[in-house]
LORO-677652 format. One line per 4 residues: number of its first residue (from 1); their letters; for each residue x, y, z of C-alpha. Coordinates in steps of 0.1 Angstrom, whole numbers. Layout:
! LORO-677652
NUM = A = X,Y,Z; ...
! end
This chain:
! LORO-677652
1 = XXXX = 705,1261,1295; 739,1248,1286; 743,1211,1281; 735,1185,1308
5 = XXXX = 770,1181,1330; 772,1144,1320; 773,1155,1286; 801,1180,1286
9 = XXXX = 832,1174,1278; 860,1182,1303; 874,1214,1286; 838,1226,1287
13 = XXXX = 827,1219,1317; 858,1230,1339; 855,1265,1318; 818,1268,1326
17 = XXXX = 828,1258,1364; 859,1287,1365; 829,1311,1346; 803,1308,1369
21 = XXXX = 826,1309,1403; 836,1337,1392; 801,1352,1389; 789,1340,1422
25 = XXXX = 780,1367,1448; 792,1367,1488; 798,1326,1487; 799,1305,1518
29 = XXXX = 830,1288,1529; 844,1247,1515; 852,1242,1549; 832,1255,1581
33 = XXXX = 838,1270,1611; 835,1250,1641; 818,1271,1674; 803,1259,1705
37 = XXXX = 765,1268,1700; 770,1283,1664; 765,1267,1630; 784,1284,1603
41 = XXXX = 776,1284,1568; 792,1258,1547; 791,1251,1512; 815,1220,1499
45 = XXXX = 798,1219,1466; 829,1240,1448; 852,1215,1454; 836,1190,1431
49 = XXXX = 836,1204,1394; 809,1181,1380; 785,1183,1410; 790,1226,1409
53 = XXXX = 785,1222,1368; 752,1199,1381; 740,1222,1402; 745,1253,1387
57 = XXXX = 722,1242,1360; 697,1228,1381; 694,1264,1395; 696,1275,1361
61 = XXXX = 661,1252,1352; 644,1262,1384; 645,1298,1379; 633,1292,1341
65 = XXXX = 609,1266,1358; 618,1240,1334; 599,1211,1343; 615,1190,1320
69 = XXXX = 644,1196,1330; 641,1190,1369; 622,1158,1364; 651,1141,1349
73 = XXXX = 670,1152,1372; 647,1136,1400; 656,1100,1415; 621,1078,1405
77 = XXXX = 621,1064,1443; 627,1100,1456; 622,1102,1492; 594,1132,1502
81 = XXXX = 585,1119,1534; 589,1098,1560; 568,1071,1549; 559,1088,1511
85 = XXXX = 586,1082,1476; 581,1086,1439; 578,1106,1413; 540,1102,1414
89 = XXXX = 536,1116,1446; 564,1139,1446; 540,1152,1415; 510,1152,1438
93 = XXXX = 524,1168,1469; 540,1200,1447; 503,1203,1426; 525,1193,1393
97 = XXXX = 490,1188,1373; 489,1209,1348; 509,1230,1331; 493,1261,1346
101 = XXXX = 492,1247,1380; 530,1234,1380; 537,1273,1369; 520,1285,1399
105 = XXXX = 536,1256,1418; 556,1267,1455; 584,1239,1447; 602,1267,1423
109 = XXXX = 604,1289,1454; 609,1258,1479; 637,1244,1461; 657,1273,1445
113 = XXXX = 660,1289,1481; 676,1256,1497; 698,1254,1463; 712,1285,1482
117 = XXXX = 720,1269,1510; 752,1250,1508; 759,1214,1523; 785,1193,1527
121 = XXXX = 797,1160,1508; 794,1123,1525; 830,1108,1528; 824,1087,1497
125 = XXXX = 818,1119,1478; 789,1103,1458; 763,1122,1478; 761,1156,1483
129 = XXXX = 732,1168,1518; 722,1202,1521; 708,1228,1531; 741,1228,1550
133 = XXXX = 720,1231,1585; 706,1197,1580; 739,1183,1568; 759,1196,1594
137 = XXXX = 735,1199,1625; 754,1182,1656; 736,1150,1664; 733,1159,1700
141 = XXXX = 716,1185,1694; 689,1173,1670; 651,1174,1672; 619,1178,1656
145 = XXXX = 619,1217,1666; 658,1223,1664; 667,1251,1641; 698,1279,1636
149 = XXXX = 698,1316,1626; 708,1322,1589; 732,1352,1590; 743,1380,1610
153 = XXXX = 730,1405,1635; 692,1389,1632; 672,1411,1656; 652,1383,1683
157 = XXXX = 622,1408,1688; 599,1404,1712; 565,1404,1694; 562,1390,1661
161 = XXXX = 564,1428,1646; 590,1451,1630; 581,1475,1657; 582,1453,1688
165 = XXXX = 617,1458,1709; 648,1444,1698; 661,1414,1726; 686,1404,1712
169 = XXXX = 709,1404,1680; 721,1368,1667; 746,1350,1642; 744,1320,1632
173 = XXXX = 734,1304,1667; 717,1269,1670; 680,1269,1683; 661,1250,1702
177 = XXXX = 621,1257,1697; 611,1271,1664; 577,1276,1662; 560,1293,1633
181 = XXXX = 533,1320,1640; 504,1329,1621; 516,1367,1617; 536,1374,1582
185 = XXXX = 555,1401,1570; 563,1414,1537; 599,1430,1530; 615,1437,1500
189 = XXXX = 590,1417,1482; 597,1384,1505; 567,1373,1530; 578,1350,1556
193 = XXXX = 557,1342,1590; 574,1351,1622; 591,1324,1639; 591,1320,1676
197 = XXXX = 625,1307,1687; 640,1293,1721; 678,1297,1727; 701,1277,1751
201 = XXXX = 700,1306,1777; 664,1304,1775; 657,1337,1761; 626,1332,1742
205 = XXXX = 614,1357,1706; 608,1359,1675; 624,1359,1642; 612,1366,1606
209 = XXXX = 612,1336,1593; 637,1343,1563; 667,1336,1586; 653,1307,1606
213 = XXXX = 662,1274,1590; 650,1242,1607; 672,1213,1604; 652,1182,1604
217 = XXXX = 623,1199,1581; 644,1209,1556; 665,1180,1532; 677,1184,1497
221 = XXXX = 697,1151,1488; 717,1143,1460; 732,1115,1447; 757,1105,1421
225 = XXXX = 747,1081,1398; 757,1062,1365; 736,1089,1347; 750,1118,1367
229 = XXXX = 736,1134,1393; 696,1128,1410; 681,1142,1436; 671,1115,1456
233 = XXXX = 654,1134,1488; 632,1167,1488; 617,1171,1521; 603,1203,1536
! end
C-alpha cells in the first residue's frame, strides 16, 4: 500500500490520482443521468483528488484484507444499524475475532463490492454516500423493499433459473419489491440468490441477485475529518 492520503504530499498524491484514473476500467459518470423511472450510475468520487487517493487505497487494503489498515480508517461511533454503533460491535457483527476468523470474514466481499459502486458528495463536500443507489434514490420513491437494476439488458426471468423464460430485459430501472429467494446460482465464480422484483407496470420476476441493489439496505458513509477520511456508516 502507498502512504495514507493525509500523509502525501500534493505532488504525490495528484500523480497517484492521474495514475490510477488512468488504470480504471469502464468508470461511471461525475454527473448522472436524470430519467423518469431509471437510476443511472453515478460516481462523483473523481472530482475530489484526496477522497479518490482515500479510496483507492481503501480498496487497495480490502483486497489485501488488511485489517489494520481498515480499522483506522473506521469512525469509533460507526453507525451499523439502526439502533447498533462502535467499533466493538461493528467487530462482532463482521465475526472480526480472530485472525483466522476475520480472514474468512464476508465484510471483505461486502465492502469491496459497494466500494464499486459510486455515490455522490453532500453539498458541503465533507461527506461522501454511496453505493450511488442509496445516495441518489428519489425520496418519493423510497422504502424498506425499494431497489434498482445494476446494468444493462438484465434478463427479469420468470422462475428463479437460467432456464426459466426471459420477461423482460431491464436497465437501470427503479424497483419496487425485492425479495430474496432461497434458490442461488453460481456464474463465473459469483453465487448470488435470485431476487424476486416488482416493477411499476406490475410485471413481477426474478433477477440474479448480482444486479439488484437495494437502496435502504445498502450504506457506505464517509466522512471527512481532521485526520482524513472515516467511514462513519456500514450498513447492509
Amino acid at each position: 500500500l502507498e502512504l495514507p492520503s493525509s500523509q502525501l504530499s500534493k505532488d504525490s498524491m495528484q500523480a497517484l490520482y492521474l495514475e490510477r484514473i488512468e488504470k480504471r476500467e469502464d468508470p461511471f459518470p461525475t454527473q448522472q443521468v436524470l430519467e423518469q423511472g431509471k437510476l443511472y450510475p453515478v460516481d462523483a468520487a473523481p472530482l475530489d483528488t484526496s477522497f479518490f487517493v482515500f479510496r483507492e487505497q481503501l480498496t487497495d487494503a480490502v483486497r489485501e484484507k488488511d485489517i489494520f489498515f481498515l480499522l483506522d480508517k473506521i469512525d469509533e461511533n460507526i453507525v451499523i444499524g439502526e439502533q447498533a454503533r462502535g467499533l466493538s460491535a461493528f467487530a462482532q457483527q463482521w465475526d472480526l475475532t480472530s485472525e483466522a476468523a476475520t480472514l474468512q470474514s464476508p465484510l471483505w466481499d461486502v465492502l469491496g463490492r459497494l466500494l464499486l459502486q459510486g455515490g455522490v458528495f453532500n453539498k458541503l463536500q465533507n461527506q461522501f454516500r454511496s453505493p450511488y443507489y442509496f445516495a441518489t434514490y428519489p425520496e418519493e420513491e423510497r422504502g424498506p423493499q425499494a431497489g434498482v437494476i445494476l446494468g444493462a439488458g438484465v434478463r427479469m426471468r420468470s422462475a428463479p433459473d437460467l432456464n426459466s423464460k426471459i420477461l423482460k430485459n431491464l436497465t437501470h430501472d427503479l424497483t419496487y419489491k425485492v425479495e430474496a429467494t432461497a434458490e442461488e446460482t453460481t456464474i463465473n465464480e459469483e453465487t448470488y440468490p435470485w431476487v424476486k422484483v416488482r416493477m411499476k407496470d406490475e410485471l413481477e420476476g426474478y433477477v440474479w441477485g448480482k444486479f439488484v441493489g437495494r437502496a435502504e439496505q445498502e450504506q457506505l458513509v464517509f466522512q471527512k475529518t481532521d485526520r482524513g477520511w472515516k467511514i462513519i456508516t456500514l450498513i447492509r
